[in-house]
C-alpha positions as CSV (number, residue, x, y, z in Angstrom):
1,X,-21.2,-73.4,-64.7
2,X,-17.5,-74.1,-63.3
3,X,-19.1,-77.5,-61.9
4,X,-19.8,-78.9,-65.1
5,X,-16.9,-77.8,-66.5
6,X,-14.7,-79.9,-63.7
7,X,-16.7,-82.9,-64.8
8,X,-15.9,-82.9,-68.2
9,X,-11.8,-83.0,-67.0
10,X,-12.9,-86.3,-65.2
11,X,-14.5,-87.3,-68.0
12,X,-11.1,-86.8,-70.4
13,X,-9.5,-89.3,-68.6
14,X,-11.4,-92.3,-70.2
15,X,-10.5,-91.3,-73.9
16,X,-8.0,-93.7,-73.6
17,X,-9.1,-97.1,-75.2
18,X,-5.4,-98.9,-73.1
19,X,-7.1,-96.7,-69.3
20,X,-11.0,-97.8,-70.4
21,X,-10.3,-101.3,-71.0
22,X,-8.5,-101.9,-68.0
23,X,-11.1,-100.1,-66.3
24,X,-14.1,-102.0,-67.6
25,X,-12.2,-105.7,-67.2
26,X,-11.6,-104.7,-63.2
27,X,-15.2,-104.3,-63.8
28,X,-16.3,-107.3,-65.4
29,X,-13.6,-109.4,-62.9
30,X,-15.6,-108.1,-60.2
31,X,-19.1,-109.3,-61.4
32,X,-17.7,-112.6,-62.0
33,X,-17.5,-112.2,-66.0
34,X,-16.2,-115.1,-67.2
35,X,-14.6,-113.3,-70.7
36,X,-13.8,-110.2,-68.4
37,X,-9.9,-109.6,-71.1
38,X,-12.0,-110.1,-74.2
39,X,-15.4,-108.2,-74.0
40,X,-13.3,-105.4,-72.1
41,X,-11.7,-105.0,-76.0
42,X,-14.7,-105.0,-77.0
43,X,-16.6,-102.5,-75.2
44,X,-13.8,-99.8,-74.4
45,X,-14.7,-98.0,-78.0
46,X,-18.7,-97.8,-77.0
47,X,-17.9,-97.1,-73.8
48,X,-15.6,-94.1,-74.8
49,X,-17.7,-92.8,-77.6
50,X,-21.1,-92.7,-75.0
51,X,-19.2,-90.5,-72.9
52,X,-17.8,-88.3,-75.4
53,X,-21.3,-87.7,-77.1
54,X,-23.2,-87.3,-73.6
55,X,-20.5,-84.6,-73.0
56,X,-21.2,-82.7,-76.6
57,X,-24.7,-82.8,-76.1
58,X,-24.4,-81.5,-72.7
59,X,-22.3,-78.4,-73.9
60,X,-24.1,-77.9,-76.9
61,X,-27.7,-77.6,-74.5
62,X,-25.7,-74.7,-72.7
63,X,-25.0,-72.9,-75.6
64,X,-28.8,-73.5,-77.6
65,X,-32.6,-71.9,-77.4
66,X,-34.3,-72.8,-74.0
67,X,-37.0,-74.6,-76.7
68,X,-34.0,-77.3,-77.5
69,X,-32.5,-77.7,-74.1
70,X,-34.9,-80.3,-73.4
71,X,-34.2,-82.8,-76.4
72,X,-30.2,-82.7,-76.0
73,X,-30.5,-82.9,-72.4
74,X,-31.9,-86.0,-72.8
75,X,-30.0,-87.4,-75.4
76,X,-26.7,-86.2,-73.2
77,X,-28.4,-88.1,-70.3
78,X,-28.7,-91.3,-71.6
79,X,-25.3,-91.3,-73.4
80,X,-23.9,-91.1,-70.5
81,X,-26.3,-94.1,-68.6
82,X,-25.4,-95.9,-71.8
83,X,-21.7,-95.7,-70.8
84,X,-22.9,-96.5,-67.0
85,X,-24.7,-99.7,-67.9
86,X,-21.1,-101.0,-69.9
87,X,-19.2,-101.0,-67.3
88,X,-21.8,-103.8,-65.3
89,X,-23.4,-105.8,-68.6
90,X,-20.7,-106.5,-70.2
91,X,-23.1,-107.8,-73.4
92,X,-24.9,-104.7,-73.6
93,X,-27.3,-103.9,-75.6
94,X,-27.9,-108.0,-75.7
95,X,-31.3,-107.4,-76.7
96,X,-33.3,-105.0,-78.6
97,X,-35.6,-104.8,-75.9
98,X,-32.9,-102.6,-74.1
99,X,-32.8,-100.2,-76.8
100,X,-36.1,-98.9,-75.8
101,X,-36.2,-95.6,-73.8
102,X,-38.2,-97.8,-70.8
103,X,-40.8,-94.8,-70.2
104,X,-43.4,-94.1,-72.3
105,X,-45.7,-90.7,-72.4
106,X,-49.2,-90.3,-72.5
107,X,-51.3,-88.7,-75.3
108,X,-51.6,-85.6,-74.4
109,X,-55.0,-83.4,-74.2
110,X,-55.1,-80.6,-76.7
111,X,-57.2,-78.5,-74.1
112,X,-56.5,-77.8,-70.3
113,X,-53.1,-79.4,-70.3
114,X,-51.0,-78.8,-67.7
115,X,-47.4,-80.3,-67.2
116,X,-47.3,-80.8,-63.5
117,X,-50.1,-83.1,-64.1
118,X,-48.3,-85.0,-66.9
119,X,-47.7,-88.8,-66.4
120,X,-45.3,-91.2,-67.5
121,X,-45.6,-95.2,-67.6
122,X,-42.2,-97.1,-66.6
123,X,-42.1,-100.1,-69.3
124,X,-41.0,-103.6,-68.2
125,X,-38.2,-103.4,-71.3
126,X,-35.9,-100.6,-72.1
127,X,-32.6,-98.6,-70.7
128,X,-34.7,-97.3,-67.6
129,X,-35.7,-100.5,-66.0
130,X,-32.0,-102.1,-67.1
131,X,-30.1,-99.0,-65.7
132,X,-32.2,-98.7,-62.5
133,X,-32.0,-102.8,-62.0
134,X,-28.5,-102.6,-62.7
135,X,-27.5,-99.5,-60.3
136,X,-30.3,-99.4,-57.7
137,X,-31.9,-102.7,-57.8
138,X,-35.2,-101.0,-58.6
139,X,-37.6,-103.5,-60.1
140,X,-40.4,-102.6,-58.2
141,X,-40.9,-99.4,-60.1
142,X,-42.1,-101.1,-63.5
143,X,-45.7,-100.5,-64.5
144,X,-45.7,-97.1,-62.4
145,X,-47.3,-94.5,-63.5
146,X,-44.8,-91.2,-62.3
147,X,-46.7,-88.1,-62.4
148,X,-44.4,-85.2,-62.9
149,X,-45.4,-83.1,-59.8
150,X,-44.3,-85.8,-57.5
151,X,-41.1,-86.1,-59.0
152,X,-40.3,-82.7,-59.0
153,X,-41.1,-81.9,-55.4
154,X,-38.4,-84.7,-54.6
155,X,-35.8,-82.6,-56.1
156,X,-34.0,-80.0,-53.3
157,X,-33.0,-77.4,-55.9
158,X,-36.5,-76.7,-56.8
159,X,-37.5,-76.5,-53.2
160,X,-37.4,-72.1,-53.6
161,X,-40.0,-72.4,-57.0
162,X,-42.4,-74.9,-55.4
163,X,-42.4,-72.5,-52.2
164,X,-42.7,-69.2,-54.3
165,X,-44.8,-70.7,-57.1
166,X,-47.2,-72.9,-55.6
167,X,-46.9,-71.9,-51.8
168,X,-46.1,-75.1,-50.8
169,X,-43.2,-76.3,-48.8
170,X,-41.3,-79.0,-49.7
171,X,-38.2,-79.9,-47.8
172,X,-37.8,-80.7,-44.7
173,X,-33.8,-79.4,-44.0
174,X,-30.9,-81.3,-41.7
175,X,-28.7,-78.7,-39.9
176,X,-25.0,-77.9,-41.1
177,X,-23.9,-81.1,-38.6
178,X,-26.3,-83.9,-40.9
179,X,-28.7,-83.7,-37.9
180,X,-32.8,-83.8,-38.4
181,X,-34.6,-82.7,-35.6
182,X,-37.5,-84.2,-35.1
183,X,-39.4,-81.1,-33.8
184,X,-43.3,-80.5,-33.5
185,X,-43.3,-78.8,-37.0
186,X,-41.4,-81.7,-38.5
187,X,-43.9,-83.9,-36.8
188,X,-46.8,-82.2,-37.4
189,X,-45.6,-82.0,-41.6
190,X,-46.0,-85.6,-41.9
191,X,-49.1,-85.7,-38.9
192,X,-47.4,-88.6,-37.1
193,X,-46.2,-89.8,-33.1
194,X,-42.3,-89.3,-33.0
195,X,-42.3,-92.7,-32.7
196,X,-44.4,-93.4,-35.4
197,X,-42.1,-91.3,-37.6
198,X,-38.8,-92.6,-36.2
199,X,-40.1,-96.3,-37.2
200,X,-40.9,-94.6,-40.5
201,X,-37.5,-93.9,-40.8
202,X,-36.0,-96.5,-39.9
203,X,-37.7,-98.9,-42.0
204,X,-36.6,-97.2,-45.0
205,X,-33.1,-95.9,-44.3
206,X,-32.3,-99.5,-43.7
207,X,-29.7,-98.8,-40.9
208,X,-27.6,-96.5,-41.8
209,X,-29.0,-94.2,-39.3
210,X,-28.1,-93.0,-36.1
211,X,-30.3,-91.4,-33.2
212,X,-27.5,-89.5,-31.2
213,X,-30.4,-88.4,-29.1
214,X,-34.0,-89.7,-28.8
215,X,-35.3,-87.3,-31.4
216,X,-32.2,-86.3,-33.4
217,X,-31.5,-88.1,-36.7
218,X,-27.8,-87.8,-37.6
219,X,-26.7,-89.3,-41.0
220,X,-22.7,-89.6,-41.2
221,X,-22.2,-89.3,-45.1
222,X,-23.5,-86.3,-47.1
223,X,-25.3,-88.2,-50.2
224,X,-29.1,-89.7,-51.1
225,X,-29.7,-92.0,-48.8
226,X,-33.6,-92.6,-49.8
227,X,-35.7,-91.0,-48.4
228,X,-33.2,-88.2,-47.4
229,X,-32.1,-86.0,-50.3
230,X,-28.6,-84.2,-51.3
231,X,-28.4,-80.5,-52.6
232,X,-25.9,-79.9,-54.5
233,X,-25.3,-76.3,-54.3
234,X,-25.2,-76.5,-50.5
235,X,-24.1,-79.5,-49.9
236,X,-26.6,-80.2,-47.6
237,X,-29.0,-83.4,-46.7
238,X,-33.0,-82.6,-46.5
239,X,-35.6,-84.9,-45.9
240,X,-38.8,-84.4,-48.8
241,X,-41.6,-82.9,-46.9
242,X,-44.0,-84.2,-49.2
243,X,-45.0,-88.0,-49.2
244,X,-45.8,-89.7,-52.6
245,X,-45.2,-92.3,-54.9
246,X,-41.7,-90.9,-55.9
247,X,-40.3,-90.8,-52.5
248,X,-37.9,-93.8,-52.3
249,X,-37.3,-93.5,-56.6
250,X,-33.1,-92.1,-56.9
251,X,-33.4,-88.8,-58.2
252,X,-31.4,-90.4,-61.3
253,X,-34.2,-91.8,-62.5
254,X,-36.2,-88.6,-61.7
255,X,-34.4,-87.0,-64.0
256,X,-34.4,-89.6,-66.6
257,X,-38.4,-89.8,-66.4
258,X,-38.9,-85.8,-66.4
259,X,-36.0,-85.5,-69.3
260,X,-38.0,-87.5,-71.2
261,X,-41.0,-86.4,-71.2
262,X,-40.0,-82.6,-71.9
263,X,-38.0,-83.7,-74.5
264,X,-40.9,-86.0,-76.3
265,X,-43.2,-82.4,-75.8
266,X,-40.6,-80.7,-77.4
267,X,-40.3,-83.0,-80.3
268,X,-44.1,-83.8,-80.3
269,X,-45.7,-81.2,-79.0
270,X,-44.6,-78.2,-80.7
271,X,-47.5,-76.2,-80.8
272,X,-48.1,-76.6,-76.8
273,X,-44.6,-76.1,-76.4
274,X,-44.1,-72.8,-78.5
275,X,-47.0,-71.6,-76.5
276,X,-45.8,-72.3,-73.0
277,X,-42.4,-70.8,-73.9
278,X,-43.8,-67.8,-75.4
279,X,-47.4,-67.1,-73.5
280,X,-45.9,-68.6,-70.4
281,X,-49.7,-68.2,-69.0
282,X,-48.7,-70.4,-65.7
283,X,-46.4,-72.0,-63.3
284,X,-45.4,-74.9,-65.9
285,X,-43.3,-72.2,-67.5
286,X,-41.0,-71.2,-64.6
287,X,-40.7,-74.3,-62.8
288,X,-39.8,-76.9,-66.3
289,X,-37.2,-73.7,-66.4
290,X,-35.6,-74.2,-63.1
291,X,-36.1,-78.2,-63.8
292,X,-33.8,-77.6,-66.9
293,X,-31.0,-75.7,-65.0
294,X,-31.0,-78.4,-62.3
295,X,-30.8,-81.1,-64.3
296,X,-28.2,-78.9,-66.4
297,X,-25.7,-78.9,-63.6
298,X,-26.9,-82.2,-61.7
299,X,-27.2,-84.7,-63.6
300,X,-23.7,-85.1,-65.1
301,X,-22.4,-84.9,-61.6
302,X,-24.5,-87.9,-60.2
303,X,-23.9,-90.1,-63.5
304,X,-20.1,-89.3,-63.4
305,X,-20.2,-90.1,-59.5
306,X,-21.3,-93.8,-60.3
307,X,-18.0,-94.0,-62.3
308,X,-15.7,-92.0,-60.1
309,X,-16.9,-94.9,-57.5
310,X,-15.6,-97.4,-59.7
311,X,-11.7,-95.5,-59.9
């Protein structure tokens, strides 16, 4: 828990309104905002007031019922994207459109349901499209249907439940110098030539590779750089061993889609709910549990990173 706690100190330094609104006009200046002095006095309250609720939610999921967790985690999450998308629309929310959550859940099946298997539907409108337009530049990704086991086996920190759990193997892991080997296991994982893989690569890392030999990959800076993968406890790049949908989607908005989901079961869905926390009668239990301590700690560290960019 010391990790989240450090983020919470950054966090203190924007409850000043005179520090916020000097930090959201450099914003605005930099978009080319044409009312950059005057929507910066506007917005520094809103902006302050997301980030100190995200933060209370946040602590007050640490401290409640795994059965909450879910519902305040979510609420903490997009207080805090809330805060994210001030600082580049300055006229946020401009709409009511952008109110919307931006994912929507299917109805569920009373009998046979299984979590893993759980979709969600990314809407054209709503705070997911806007934030992952704004930040990522991800408007492919609307009308996509995100099925929850893809988008967990994207995540590093789960790697160890997929592989105990489910038996299957789901990272593929650079060495302690950012190097990727390309080695006949790592070759034979995604059944391609190396040069069929290497192309692969290089078409989506988008340059900002290097091949310091023919069939090492060496990344300079330790962060997602899609399709490679950060773990935070390590500190270490991976590459997702597992090719789907979800494999160039920023584990931001993995989060975001997963949060909500859980939390809509846990509003919605109480009786399948109670009975998966209490029966527990398969793997849903144990890996939505590791999901919600992941999440716990690494979310609020990748939201507050957009901002500590910004400083």
């Amino acid at each position: 828990m010391e990790s989240i706690h450090r983020h919470w100190d950054f966090i203190h330094y924007f409850q000043s309104a005179e520090y916020s609104q000097k930090f959201l006009k450099n914003g605005y200046e930099q978009i080319g905002f044409a009312q950059a002095e005057t929507k910066s006095y506007e917005n520094c309250y809103p902006f302050m007031y997301y980030l100190e609720q995200g933060e209370l939610y946040y602590k007050q999921a640490l401290q409640s019922p795994l059965s909450l967790q879910p519902i305040l985690l979510f609420y903490g999450y997009i207080h805090f994207i809330k805060a994210i998308v001030l600082t580049k629309d300055p006229l946020y929310p401009e709409t009511t459109q952008v109110l919307a959550h931006g994912v929507t859940s299917r109805k569920r099946k009373k009998q046979q349901y299984h979590f893993l298997q759980d979709e969600v539907k990314v809407q054209k409108n709503g705070l997911f499209s806007h934030f992952s337009t704004l930040v990522f530049q991800a408007k492919h990704i609307i009308g996509e249907k995100l099925k929850m086991e893809d988008l967990l086996v994207q995540i590093p920190e789960l790697e160890e439940a997929f592989k105990v759990l489910l038996k299957r193997k789901t990272m593929l892991w650079f060495n302690p110098e950012n190097e990727l080997v390309l080695d006949e296991s790592v070759l034979n994982n995604f059944n391609m030539s190396k040069d069929l893989f290497k192309q692969y690569l290089n078409e989506k890392l988008s340059g900002k590779n290097q091949w310091t030999k023919e069939d090492t990959l060496h990344i300079p800076h330790i962060s997602e750089q899609l399709p490679v993968r950060w773990h935070l406890g390590s500190d270490r790049l991976c590459l997702p061993s597992i090719r789907n949908e979800a494999n160039m989607l920023p584990e931001l908005l993995i989060h975001y889609a997963v949060l909500y989901n859980l939390s809509m079961i846990a509003r919605y869905e109480t009786e399948w709910w109670v009975e998966l926390l209490k029966n527990r009668t398969n793997e849903d239990y144990p890996i939505i549990r590791s999901f919600l301590n992941v999440t716990t700690q690494k979310a609020p560290y990748l939201l507050l990173d957009i901002l500590k960019q910004k400083m």
